[in-house]
N, C-alpha and C positions, 0 to 999 in steps of 0.2 A: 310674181315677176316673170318675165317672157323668159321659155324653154329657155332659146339661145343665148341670151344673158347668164344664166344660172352654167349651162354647157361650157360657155367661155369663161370663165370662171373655177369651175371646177377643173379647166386643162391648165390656166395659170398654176393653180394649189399646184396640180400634179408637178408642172417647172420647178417650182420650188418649195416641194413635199420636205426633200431631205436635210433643209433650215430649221423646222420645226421640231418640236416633240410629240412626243404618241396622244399627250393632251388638248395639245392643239390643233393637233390634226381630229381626234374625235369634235371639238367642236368646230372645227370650222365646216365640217360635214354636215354636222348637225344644223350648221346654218343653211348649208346649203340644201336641206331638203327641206328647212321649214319657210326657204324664197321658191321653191317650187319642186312639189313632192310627185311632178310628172318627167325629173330629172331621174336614171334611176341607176348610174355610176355610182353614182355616191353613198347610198344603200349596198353595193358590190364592198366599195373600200371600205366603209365602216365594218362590214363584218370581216373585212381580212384583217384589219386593224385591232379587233376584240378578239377574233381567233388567235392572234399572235399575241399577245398577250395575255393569253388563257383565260378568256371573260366568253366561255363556251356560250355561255345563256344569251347572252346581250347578245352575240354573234345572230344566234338561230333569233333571236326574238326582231331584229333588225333585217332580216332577212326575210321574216315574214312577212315582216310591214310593210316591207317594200312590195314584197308578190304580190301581198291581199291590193294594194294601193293599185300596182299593175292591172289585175285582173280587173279591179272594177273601172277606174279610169277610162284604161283604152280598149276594155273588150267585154265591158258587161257579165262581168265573172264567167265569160269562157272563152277559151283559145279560139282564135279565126281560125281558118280554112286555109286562108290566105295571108300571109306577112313577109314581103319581099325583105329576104337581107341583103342585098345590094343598093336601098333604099339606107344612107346613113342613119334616116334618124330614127330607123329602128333597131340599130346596132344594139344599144344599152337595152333593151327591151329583152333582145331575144340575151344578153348576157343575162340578165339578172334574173332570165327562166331557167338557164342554164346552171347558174349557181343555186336559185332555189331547190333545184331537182337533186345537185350534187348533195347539198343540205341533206336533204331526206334521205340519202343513199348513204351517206355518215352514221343517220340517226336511226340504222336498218330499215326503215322502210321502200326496201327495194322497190317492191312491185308499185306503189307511185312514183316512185324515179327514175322506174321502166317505161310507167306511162307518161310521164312527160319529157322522155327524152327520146320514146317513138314518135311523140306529139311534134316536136322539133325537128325531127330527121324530113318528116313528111311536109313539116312548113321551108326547112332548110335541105331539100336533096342534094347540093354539090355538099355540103356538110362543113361548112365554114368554120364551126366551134370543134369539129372533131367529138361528135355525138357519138358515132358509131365504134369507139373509141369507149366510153362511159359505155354504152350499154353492153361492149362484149367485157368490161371489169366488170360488170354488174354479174355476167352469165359466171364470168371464171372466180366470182368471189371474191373479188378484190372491197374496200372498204370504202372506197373514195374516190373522184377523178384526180386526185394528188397523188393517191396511195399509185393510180395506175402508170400515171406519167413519172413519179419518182423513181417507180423498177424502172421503165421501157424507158424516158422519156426521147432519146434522139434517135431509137432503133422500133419507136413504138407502130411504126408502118408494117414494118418485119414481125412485130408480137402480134399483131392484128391479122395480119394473113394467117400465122400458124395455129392461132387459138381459135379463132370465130368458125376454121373449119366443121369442126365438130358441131357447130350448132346450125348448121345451112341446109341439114335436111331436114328438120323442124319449119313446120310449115308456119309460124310462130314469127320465125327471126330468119325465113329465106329469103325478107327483101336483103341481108345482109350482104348478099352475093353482089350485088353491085356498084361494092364499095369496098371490091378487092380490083386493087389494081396492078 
């Protein structure tokens, strides 16, 4: 079925998510990625949906299908160079690399989580998802992008200047310097 079909579709559900139950909302998801599995919102809420209901595996196994799905789709199993996020219809794209990366950074593996949320910063530099954000939780040990926005979340600009200091003489992580403002 056409992208924008399956898109408008899944902003209805959203209108009227809170009708439903956590059953139906897994299946109607599920429908909506098997009318078109180059939507990829709905790969995002289905794993918040199993995360909250503590179905950890289904969460991460949904997640990845969505990524593998991504990666080979629209990029040939690898990230461009180039991916305008001002361009709407790659908003859910670059979300659902964002949540795969957080994924991995749940599941300790940092150092991919690191690489693909430098990967991000560099396709995204005004930083629209708040990358830069994920990768200094990643430096100060934090667990998660939840875990980081849960301590900081409305002062988390303020936590970000103070903590990322320390790591800007690190020739590593000194693009960080200009994403203190």
């Amino acid at each position: 079925m056409d992208k924008s079909i399956v898109i408008e579709k899944y902003y209805d559900f959203l209108e009227k998510r809170n009708e439903y139950s956590d059953e139906s909302d897994e299946l109607y998801l599920k429908f909506l990625i098997s009318l078109n599995n180059y939507v990829y919102d709905p790969y995002i809420l289905l794993m918040e949906l199993y995360f909250k209901n503590n179905e950890i595996q289904k969460g991460i196994e949904i997640i990845n299908l969505g990524y593998t799905r991504l990666m080979k789709n629209e990029f040939n199993n690898k990230l461009p160079k180039q991916l305008d996020y001002q361009e709407l219809k790659n908003r859910d794209i670059y979300r659902l690399i964002y949540n795969y990366a957080d994924m991995l950074w749940i599941l300790d593996e940092d150092d991919k989580a690191m690489d693909i949320f430098k990967k991000l910063l560099k396709l995204n530099p005004s930083d629209n998802l708040g990358v830069r954000y994920a990768i200094c939780g990643i430096l100060e040990g934090y667990s998660g992008s939840r875990h980081v926005w849960n301590k900081n979340g409305h002062v988390i600009s303020n936590w970000y200047k103070d903590k990322v200091k320390k790591y800007l003489e690190i020739k590593e992580y000194s693009f960080l310097k200009k994403f203190i403002f």
